[in-house]
Biopython code that builds the backbone (N, CA, C, O; Angstrom):
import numpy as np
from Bio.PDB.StructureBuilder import StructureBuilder

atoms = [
    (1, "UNK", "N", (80.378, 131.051, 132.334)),
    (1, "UNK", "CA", (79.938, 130.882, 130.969)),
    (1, "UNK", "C", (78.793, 131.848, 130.690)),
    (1, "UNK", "O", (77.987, 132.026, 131.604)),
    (2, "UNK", "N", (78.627, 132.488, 129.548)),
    (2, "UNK", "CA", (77.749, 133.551, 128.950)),
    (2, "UNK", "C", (76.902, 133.008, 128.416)),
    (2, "UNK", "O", (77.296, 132.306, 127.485)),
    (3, "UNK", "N", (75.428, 133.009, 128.656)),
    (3, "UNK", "CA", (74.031, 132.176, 128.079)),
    (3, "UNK", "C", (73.511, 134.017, 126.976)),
    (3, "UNK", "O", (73.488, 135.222, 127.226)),
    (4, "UNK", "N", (73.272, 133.314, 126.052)),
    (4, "UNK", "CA", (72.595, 134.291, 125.189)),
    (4, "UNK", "C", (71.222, 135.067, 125.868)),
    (4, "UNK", "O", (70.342, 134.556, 126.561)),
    (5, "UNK", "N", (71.306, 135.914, 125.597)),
    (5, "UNK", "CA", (69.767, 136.650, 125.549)),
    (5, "UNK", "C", (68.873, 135.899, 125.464)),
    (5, "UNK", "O", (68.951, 135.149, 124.491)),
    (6, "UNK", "N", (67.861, 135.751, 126.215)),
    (6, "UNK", "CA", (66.219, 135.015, 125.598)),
    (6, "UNK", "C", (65.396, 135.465, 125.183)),
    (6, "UNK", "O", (64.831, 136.383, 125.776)),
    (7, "UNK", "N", (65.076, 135.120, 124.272)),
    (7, "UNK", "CA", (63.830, 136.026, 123.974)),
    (7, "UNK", "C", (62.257, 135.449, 123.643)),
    (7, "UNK", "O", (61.276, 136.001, 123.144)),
    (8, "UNK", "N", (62.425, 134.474, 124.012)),
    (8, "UNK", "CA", (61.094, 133.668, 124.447)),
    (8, "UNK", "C", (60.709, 133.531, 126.191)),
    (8, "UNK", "O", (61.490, 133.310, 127.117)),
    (9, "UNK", "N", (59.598, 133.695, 126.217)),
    (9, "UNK", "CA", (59.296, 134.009, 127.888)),
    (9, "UNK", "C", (59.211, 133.023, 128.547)),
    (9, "UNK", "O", (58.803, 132.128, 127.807)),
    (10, "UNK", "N", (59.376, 132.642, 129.599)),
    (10, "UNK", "CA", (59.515, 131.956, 130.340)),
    (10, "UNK", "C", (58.062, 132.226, 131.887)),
    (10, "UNK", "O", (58.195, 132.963, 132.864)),
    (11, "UNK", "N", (56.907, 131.382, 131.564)),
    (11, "UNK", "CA", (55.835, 131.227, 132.784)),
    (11, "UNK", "C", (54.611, 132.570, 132.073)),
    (11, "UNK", "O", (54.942, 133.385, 131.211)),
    (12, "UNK", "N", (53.434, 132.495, 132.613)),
    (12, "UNK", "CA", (52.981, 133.506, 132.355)),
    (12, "UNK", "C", (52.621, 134.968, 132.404)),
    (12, "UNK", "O", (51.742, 135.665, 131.897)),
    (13, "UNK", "N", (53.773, 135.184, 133.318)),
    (13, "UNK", "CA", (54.179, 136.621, 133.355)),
    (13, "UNK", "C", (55.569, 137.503, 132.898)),
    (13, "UNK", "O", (56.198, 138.510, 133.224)),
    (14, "UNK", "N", (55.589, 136.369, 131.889)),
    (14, "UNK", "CA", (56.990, 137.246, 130.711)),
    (14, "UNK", "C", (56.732, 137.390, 129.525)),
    (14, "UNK", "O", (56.310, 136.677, 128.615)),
    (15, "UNK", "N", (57.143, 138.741, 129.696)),
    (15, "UNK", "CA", (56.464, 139.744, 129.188)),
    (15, "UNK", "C", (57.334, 139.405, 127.086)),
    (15, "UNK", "O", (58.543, 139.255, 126.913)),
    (16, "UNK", "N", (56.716, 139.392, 126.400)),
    (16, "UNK", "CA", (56.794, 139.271, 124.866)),
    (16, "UNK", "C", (57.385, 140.322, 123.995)),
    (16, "UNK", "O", (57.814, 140.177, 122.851)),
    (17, "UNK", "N", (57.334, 141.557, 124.820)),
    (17, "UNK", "CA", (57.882, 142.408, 123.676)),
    (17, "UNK", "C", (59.206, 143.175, 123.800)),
    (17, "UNK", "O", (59.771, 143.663, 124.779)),
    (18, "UNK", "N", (59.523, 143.128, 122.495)),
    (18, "UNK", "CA", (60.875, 143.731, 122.431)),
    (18, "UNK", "C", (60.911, 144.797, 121.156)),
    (18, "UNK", "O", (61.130, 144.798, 119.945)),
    (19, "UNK", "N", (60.588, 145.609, 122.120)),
    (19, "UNK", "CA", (60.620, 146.971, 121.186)),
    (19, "UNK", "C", (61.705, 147.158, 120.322)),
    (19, "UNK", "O", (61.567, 147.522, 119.155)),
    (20, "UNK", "N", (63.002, 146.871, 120.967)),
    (20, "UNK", "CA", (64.778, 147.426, 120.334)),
    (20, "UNK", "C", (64.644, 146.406, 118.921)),
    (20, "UNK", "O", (64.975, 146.888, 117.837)),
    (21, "UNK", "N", (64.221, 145.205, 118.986)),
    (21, "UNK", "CA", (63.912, 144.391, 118.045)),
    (21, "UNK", "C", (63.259, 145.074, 116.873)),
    (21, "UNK", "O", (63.651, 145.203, 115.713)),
    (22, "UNK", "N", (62.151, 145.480, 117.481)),
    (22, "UNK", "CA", (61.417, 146.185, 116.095)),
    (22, "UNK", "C", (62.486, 147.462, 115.397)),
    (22, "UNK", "O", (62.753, 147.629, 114.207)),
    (23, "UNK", "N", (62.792, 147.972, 116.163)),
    (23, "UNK", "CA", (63.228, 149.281, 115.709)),
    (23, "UNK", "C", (64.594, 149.101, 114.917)),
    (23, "UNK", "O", (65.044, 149.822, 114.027)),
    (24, "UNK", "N", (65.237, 147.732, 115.581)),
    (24, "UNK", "CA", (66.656, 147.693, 114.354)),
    (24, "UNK", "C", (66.042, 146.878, 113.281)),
    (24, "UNK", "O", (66.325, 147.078, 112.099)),
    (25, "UNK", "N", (65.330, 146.097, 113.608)),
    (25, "UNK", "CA", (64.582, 145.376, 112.008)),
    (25, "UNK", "C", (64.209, 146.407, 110.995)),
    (25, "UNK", "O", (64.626, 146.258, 109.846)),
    (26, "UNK", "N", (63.533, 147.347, 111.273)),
    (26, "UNK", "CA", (62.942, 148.409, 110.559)),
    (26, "UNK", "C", (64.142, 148.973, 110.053)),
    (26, "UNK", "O", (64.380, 148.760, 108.864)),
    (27, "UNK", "N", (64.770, 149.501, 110.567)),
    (27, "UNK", "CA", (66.545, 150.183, 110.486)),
    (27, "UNK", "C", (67.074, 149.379, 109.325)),
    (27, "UNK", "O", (67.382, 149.823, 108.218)),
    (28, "UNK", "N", (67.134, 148.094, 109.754)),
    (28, "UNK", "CA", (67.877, 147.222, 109.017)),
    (28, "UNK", "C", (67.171, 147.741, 107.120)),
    (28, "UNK", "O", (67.819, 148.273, 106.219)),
    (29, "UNK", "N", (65.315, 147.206, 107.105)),
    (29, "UNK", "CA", (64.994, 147.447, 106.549)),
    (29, "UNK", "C", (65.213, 148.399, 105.418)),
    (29, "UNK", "O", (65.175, 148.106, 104.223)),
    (30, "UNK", "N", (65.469, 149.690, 105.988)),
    (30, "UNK", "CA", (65.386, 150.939, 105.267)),
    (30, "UNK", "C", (66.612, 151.160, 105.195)),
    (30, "UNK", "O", (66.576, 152.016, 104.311)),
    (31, "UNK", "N", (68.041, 151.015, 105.525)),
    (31, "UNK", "CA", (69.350, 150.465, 104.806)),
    (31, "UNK", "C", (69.048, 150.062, 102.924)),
    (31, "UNK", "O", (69.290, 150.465, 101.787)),
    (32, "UNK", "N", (68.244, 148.811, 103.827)),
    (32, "UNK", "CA", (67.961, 147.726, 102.710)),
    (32, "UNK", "C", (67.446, 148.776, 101.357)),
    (32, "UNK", "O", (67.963, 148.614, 100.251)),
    (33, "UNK", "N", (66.582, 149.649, 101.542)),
    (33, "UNK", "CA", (65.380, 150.679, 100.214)),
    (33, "UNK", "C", (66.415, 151.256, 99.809)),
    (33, "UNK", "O", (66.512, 151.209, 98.583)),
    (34, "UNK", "N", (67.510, 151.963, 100.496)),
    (34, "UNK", "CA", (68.240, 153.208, 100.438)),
    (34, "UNK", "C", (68.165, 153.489, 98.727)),
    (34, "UNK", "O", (68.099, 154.639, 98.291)),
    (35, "UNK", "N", (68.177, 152.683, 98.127)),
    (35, "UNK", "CA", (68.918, 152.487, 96.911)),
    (35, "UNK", "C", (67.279, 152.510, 96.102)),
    (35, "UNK", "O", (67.470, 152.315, 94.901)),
    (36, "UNK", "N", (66.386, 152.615, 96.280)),
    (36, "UNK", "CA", (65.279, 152.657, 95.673)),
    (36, "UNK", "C", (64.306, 154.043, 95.332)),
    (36, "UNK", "O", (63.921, 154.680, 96.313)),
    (37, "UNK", "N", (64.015, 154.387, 94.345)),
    (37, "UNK", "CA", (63.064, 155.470, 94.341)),
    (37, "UNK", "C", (61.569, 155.551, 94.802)),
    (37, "UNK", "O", (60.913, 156.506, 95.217)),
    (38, "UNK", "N", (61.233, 154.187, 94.585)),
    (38, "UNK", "CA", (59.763, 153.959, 94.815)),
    (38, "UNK", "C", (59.793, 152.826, 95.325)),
    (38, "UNK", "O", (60.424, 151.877, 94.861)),
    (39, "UNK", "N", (58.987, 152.807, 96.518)),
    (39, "UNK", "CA", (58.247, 151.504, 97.272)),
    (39, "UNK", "C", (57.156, 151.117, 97.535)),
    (39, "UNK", "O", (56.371, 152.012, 97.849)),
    (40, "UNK", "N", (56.784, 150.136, 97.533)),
    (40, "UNK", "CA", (55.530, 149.405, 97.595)),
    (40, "UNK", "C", (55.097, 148.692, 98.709)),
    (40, "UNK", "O", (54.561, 147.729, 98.160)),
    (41, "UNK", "N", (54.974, 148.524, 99.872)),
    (41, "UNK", "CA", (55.173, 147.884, 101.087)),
    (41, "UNK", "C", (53.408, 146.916, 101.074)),
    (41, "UNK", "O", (52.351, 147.532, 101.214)),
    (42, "UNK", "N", (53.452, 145.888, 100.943)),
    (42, "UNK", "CA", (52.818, 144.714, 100.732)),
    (42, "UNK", "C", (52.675, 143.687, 101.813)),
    (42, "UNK", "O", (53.609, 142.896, 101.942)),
    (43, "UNK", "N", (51.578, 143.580, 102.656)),
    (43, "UNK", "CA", (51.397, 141.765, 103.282)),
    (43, "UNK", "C", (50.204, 141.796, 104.362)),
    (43, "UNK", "O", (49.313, 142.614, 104.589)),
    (44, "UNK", "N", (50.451, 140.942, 104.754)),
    (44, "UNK", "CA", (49.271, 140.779, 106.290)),
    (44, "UNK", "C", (49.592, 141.677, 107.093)),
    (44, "UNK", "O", (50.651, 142.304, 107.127)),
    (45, "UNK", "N", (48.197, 141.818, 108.132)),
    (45, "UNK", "CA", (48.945, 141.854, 109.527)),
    (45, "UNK", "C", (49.370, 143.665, 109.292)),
    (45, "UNK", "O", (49.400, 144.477, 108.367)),
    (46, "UNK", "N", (49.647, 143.624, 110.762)),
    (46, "UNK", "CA", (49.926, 145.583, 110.816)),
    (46, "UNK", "C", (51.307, 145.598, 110.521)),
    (46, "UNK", "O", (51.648, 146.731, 110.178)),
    (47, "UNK", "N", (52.219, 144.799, 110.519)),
    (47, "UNK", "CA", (53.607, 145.424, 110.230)),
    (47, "UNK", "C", (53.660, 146.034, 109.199)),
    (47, "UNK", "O", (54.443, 146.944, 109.473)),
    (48, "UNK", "N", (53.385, 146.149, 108.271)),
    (48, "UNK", "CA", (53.518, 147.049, 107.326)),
    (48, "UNK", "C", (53.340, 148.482, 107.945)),
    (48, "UNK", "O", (54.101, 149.449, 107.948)),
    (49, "UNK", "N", (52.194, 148.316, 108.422)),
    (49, "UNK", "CA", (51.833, 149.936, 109.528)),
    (49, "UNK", "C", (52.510, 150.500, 110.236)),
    (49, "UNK", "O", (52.332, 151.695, 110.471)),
    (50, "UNK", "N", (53.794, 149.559, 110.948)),
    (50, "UNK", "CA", (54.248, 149.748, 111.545)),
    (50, "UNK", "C", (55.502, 150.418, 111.351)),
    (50, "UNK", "O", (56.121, 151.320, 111.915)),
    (51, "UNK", "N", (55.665, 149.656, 110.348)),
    (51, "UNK", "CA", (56.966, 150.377, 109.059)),
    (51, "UNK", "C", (57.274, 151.580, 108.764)),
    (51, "UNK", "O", (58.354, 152.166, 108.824)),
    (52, "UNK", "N", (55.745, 152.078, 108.280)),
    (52, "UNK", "CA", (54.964, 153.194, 107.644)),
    (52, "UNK", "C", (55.352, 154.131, 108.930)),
    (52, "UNK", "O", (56.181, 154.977, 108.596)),
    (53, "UNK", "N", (54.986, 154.209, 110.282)),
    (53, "UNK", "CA", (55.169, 154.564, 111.191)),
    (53, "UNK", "C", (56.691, 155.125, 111.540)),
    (53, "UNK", "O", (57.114, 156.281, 111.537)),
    (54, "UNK", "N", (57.226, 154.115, 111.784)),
    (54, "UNK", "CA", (58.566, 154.230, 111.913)),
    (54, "UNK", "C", (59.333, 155.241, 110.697)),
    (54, "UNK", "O", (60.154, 156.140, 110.878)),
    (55, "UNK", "N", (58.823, 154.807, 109.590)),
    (55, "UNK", "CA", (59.478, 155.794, 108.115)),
    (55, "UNK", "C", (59.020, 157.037, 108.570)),
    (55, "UNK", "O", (60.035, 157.719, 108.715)),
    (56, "UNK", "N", (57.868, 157.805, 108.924)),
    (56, "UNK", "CA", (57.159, 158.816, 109.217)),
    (56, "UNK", "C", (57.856, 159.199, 110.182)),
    (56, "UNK", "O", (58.347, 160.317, 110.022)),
    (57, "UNK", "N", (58.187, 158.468, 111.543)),
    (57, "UNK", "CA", (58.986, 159.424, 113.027)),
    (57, "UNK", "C", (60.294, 158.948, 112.695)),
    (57, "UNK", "O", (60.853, 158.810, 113.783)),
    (58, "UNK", "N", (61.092, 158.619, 111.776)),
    (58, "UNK", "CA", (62.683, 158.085, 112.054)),
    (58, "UNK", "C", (63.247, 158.340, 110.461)),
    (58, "UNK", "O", (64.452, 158.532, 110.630)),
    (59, "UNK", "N", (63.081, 158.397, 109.591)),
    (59, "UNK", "CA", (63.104, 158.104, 108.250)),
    (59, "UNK", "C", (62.250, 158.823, 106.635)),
    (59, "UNK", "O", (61.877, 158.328, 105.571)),
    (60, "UNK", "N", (62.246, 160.243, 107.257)),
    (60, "UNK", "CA", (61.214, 161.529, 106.485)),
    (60, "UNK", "C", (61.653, 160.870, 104.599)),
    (60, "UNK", "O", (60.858, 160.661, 103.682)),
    (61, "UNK", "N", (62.614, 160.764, 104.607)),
    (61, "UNK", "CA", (63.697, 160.443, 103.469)),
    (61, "UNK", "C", (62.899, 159.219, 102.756)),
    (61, "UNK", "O", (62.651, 159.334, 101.555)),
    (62, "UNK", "N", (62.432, 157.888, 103.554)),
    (62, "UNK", "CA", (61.990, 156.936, 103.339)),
    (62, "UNK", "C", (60.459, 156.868, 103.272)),
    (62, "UNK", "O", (59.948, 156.119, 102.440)),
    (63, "UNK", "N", (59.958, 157.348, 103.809)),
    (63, "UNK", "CA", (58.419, 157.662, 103.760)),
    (63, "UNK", "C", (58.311, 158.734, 102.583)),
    (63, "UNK", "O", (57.333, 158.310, 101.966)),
    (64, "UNK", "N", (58.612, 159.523, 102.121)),
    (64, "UNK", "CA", (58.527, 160.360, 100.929)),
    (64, "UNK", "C", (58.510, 159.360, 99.540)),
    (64, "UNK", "O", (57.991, 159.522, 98.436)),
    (65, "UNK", "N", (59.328, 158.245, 100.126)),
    (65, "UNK", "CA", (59.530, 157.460, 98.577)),
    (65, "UNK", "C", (58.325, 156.149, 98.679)),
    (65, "UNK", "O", (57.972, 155.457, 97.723)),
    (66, "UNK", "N", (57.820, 156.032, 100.110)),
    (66, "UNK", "CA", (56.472, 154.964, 99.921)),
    (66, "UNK", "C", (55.528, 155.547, 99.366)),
    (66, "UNK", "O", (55.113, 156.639, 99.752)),
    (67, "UNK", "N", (54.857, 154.642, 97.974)),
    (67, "UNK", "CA", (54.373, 155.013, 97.251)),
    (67, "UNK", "C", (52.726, 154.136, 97.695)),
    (67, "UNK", "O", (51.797, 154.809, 97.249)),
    (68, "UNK", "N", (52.304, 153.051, 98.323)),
    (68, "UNK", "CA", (51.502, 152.640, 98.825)),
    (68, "UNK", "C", (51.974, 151.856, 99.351)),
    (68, "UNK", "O", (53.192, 151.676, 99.369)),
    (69, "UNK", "N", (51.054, 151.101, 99.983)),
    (69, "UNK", "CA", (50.805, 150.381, 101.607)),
    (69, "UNK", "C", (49.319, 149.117, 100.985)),
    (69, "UNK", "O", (48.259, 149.728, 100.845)),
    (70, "UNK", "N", (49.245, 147.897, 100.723)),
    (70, "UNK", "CA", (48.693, 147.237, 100.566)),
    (70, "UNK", "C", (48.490, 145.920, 101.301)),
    (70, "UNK", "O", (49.386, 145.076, 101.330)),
    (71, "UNK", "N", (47.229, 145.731, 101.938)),
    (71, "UNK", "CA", (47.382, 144.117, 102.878)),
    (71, "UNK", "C", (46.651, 142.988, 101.812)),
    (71, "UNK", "O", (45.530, 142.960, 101.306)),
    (72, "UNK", "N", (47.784, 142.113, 101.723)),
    (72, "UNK", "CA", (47.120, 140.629, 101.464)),
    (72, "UNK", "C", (48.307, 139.915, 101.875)),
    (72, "UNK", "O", (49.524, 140.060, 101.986)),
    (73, "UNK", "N", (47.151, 138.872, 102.092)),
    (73, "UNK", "CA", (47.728, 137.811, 102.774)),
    (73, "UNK", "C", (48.322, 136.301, 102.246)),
    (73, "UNK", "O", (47.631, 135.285, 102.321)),
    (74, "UNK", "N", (49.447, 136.309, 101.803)),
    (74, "UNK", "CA", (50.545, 135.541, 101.280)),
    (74, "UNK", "C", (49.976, 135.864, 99.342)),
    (74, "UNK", "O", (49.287, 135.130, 98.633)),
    (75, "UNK", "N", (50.560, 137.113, 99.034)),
    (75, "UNK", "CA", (50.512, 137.253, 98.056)),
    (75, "UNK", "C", (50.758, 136.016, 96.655)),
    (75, "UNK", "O", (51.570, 135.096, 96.747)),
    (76, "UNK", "N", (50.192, 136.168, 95.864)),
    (76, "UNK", "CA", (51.461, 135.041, 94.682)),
    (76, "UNK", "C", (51.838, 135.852, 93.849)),
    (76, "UNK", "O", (51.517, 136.968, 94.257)),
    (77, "UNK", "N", (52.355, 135.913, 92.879)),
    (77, "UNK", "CA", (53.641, 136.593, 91.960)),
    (77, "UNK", "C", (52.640, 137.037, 90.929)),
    (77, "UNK", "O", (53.134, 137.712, 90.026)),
    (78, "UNK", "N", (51.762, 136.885, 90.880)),
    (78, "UNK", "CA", (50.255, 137.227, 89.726)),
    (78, "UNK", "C", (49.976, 138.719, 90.603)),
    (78, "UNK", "O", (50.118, 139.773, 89.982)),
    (79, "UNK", "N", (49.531, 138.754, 92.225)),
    (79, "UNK", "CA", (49.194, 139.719, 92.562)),
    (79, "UNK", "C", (49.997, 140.669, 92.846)),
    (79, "UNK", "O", (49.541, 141.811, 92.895)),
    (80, "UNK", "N", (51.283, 140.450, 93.084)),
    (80, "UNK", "CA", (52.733, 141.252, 93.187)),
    (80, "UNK", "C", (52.624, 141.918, 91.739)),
    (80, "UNK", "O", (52.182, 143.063, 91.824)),
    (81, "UNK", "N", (52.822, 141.634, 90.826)),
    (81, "UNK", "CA", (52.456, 141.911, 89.184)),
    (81, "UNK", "C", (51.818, 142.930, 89.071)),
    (81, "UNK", "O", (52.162, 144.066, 88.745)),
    (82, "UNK", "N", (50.310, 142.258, 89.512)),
    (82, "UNK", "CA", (49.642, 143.892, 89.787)),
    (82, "UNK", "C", (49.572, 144.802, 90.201)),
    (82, "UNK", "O", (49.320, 145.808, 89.537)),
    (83, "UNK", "N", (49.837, 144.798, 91.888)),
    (83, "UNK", "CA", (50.119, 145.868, 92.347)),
    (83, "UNK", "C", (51.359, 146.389, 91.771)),
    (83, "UNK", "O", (51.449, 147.615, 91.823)),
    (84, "UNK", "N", (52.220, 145.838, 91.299)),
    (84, "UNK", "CA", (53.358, 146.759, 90.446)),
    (84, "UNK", "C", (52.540, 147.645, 89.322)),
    (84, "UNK", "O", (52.795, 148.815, 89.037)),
    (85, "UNK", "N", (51.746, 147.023, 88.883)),
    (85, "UNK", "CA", (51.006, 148.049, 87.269)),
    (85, "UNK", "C", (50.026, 148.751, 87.845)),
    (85, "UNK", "O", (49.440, 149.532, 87.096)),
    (86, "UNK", "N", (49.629, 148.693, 89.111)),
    (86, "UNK", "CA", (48.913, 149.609, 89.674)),
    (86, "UNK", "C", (49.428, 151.302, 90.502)),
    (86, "UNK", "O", (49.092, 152.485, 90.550)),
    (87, "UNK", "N", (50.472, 150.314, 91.044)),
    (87, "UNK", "CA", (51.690, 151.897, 91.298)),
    (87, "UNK", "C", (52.906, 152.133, 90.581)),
    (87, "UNK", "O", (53.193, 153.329, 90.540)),
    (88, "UNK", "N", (53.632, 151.443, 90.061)),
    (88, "UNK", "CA", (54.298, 152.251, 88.952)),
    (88, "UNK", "C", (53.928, 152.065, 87.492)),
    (88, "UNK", "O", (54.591, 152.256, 86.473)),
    (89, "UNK", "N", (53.082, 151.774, 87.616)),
    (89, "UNK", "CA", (52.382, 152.080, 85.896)),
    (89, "UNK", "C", (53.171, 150.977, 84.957)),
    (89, "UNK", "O", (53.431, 151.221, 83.779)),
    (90, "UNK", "N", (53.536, 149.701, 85.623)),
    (90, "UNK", "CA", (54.355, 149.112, 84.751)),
    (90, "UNK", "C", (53.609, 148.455, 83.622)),
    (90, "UNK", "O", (52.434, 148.775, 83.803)),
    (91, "UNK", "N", (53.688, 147.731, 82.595)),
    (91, "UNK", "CA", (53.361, 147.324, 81.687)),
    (91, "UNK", "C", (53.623, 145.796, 81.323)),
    (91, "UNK", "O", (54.569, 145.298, 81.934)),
    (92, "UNK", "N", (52.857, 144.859, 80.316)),
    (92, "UNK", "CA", (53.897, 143.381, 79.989)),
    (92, "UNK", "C", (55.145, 144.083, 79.245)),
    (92, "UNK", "O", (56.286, 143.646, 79.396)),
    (93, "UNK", "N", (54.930, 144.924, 78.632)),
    (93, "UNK", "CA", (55.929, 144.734, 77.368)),
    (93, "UNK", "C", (57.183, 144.132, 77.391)),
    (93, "UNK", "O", (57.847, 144.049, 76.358)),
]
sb = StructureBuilder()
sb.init_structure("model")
sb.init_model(0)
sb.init_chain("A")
sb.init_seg("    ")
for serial, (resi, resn, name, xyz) in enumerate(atoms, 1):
    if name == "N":
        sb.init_residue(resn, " ", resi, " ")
    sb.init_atom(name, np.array(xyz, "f"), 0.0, 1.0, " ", f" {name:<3s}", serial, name[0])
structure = sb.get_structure()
């Protein structure tokens, strides 16, 4: 019988990271933009940086169209708002 992959460690010398993880998430990610002119990459925490990173060594195409990089932490739909009228100049109208 075939037991799945683990990916939670087991004692205190297993080891947490899974690089291949990051790198198809990101992948996955930028699939996901393909279709976008401008991006806004928004939240806690370095993943965003990490993103940014990855767009820069894997994705020249995708990093040309990030338009900023902003950290807060669990945004609400008031501050999403803004940072929209702050980088694409959007408006209420």
């Amino acid at each position: 019988m075939l037991h799945p992959e683990r990916r939670h460690p087991r004692g205190e010398s297993a080891t947490t990271d899974h690089p291949d993880d990051e790198r198809r998430f990101f992948a996955d990610v930028s699939a996901a933009l393909s279709g976008y002119a401008h991006i806004l990459v928004i939240g806690p925490s370095t993943a965003k940086l990490e993103f940014a990173k990855y767009a820069h060594e894997r994705n020249h195409a995708l990093e040309e169209r990030i338009d900023g990089i902003e950290t807060v932490d669990h945004p609400t739909d008031k501050q999403i708002v803004e940072f929209g009228k702050k980088y694409f100049k959007l408006t209420d109208d």
